[in-house]
C-alpha positions as CSV (number, residue, x, y, z in Angstrom):
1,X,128.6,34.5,166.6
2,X,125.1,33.5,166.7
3,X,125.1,32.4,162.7
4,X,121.5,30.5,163.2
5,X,120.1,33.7,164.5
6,X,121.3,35.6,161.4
7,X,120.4,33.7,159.2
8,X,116.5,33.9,160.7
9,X,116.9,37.0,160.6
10,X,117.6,37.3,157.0
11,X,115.1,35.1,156.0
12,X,112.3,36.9,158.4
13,X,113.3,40.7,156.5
14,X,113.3,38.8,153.1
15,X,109.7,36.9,153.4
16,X,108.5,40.8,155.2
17,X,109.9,42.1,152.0
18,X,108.2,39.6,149.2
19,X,104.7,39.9,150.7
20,X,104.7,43.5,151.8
21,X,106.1,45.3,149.2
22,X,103.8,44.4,146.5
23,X,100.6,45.8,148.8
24,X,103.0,48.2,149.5
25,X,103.4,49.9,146.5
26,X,99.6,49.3,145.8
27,X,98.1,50.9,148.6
28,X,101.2,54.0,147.9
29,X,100.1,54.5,144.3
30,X,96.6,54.5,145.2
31,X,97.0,57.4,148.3
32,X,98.7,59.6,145.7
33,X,96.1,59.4,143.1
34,X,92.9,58.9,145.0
35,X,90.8,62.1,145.9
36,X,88.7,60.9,149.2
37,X,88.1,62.4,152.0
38,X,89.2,59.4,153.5
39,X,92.7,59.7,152.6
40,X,94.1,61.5,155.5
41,X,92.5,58.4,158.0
42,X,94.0,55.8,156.2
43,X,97.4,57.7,156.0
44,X,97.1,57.8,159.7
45,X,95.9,54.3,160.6
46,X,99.2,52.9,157.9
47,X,101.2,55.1,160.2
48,X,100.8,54.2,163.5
49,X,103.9,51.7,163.8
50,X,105.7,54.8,164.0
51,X,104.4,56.5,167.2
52,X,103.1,53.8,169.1
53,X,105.5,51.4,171.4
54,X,106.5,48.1,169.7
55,X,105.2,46.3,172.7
56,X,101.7,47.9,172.2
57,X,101.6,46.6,168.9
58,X,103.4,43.3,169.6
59,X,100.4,42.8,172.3
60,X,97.6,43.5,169.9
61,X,99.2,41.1,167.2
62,X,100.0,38.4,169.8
63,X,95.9,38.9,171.2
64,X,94.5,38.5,167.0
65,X,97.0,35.5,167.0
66,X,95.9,33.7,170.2
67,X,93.9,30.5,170.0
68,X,90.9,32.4,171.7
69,X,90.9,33.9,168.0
70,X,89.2,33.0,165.0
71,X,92.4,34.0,163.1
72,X,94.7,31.5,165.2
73,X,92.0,28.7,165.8
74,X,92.1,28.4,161.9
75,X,95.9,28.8,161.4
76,X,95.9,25.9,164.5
77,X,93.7,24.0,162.7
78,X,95.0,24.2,159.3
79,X,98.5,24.3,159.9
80,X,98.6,22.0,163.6
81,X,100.5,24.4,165.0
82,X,99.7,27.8,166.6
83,X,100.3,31.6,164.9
84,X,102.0,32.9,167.8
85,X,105.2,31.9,169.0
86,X,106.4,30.7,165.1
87,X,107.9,31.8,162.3
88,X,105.0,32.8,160.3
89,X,103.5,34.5,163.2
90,X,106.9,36.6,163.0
91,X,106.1,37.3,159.3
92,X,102.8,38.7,159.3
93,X,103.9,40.8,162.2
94,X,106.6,41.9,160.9
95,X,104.8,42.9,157.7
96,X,102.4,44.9,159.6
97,X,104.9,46.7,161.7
98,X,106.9,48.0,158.8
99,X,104.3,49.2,156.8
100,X,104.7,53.1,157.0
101,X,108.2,52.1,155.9
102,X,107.6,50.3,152.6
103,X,104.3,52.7,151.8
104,X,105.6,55.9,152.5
105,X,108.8,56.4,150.4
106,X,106.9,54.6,147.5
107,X,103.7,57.2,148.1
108,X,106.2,60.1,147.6
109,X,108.0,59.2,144.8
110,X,103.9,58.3,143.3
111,X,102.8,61.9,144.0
112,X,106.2,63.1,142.1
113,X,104.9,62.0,138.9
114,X,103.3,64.8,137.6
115,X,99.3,64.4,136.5
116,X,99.9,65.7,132.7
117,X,102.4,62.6,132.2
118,X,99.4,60.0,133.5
119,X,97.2,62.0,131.1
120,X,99.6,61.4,127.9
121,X,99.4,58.1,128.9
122,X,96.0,58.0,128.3
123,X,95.8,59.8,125.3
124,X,98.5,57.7,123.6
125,X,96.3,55.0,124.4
126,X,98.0,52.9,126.9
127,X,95.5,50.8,129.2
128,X,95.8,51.5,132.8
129,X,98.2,48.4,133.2
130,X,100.4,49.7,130.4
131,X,100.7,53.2,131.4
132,X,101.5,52.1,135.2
133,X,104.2,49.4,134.2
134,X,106.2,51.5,131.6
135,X,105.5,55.0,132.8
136,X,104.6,55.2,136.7
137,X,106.8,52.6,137.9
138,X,110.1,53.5,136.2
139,X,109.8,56.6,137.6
140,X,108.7,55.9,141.1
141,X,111.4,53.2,141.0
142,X,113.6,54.9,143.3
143,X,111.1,55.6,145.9
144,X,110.7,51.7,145.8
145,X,113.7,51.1,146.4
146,X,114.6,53.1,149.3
147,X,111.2,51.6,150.7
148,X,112.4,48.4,150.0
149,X,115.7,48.7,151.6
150,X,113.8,50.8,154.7
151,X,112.4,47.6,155.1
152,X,115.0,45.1,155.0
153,X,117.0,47.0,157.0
154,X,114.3,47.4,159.7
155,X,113.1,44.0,160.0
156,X,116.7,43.3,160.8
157,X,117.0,45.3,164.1
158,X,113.3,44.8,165.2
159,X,113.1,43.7,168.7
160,X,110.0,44.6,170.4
161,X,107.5,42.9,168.3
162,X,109.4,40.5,167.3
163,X,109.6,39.4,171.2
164,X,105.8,39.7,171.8
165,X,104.6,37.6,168.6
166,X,107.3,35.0,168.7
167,X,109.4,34.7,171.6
168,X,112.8,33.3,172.0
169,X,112.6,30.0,170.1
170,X,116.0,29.0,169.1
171,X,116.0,28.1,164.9
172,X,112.2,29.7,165.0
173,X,111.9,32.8,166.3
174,X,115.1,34.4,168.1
175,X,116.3,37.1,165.5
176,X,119.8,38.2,165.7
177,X,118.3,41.3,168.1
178,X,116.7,39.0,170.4
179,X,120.5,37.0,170.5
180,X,122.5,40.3,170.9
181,X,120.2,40.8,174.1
182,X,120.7,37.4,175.3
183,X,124.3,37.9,175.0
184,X,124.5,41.1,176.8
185,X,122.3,39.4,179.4
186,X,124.6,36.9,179.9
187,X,127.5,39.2,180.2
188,X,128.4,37.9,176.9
189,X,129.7,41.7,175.9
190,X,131.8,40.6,173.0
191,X,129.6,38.4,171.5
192,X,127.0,40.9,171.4
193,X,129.4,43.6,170.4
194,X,130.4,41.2,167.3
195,X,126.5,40.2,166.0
196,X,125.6,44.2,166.9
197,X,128.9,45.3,164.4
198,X,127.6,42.7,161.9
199,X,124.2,44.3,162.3
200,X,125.4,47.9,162.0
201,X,127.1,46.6,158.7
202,X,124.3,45.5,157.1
203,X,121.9,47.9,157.6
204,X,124.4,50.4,156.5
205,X,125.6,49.0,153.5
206,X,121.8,48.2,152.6
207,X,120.6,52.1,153.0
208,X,124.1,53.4,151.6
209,X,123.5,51.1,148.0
210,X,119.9,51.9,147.8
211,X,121.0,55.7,148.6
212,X,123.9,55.7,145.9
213,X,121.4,53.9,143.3
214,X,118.9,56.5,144.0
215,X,121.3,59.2,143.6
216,X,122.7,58.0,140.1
217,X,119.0,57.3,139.1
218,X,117.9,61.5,139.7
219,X,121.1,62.4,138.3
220,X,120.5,61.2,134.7
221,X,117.1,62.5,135.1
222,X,118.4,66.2,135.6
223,X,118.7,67.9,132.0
């Protein structure tokens, strides 16, 4: 058992989790309420980690990270070290990548919220800030947090990107997916079968809670 690798990979879907899900529920909050035109564009462009190959993307990330770049000359000369092929480079791809899956779920349970309840907000007074901490996000909590578990669970078994940005750098950027290949590679069958069955176990039991929560959650909701 590759414990080094899991642990990376814990850390990589927790750090993906802390800075995306704030922007996250921003940007959801602001697609539900907003009337542009430009909505269904931007709803688009947030989605395209779900149609388009992992590689494609991993390429275009590992090209803005390269020291050709203005983005990775100033990371290399900040930092001494370059974007690509470390663990923050893993980060901010991996925050990019699962952006339809932290924005989406949140977006829905924003638009559930019904526009008279945001307009007794307002007439009880309550500043926008108020209004969105005690009123919107209690009841878009659920949505959160199947978007946040969506997320954690998907940084877990990413492979594609995760191979273009970063590599195979034991401690830095070989994730438990990138092991379990190695392994199978390697003809190590049952050491990939035993990392894959701890995988399996944690993404499950990850959706399943957040499922079970959300459940109980609409339940005492329901008259």
């Amino acid at each position: 058992m590759d414990w080094e690798s899991i642990l990376l990979s814990l850390r990589l879907a927790a750090m993906t989790l802390i800075v995306l899900l704030p922007m996250a529920i921003a940007a959801a909050y602001w697609l539900a309420v907003t009337p542009s035109r430009l909505k269904p564009w931007i709803e688009g462009l947030l989605a395209l980690p779900l149609v388009l190959p992992p590689t494609v993307i991993g390429f275009y990330l590992l090209v803005a990270m390269g020291v050709q770049t203005w983005l990775g000359q100033f990371y290399e000369h900040v930092v001494g070290q370059t974007l690509a092929f470390s663990f923050t480079g893993l980060v901010v791809a991996s925050v990019i990548f699962n952006i339809p899956f932290a924005v989406q779920p949140a977006q829905r349970a924003f638009e559930a919220t019904p526009q008279d309840v945001r307009e007794a907000a307002q007439c009880c007074g309550l500043t926008f800030w108020q209004a969105f901490r005690r009123i919107e996000l209690p009841l878009a909590w659920p949505g959160i947090l199947s978007a946040a578990a969506m997320t954690f669970a998907h940084t877990l078994g990413e492979f594609g990107v995760v191979l273009m940005v970063g590599g195979n750098i034991p401690g830095e950027t070989r994730t438990v997916a990138i092991a379990i290949y190695d392994r199978a590679q390697a003809f190590d069958l049952e050491g990939a079968a035993l990392m894959s069955l701890l995988l399996l176990v944690i993404s499950l039991v990850t959706i399943a809670v957040s499922y079970g929560y959300v459940e109980r959650r609409l339940r005492r909701r329901s008259p």
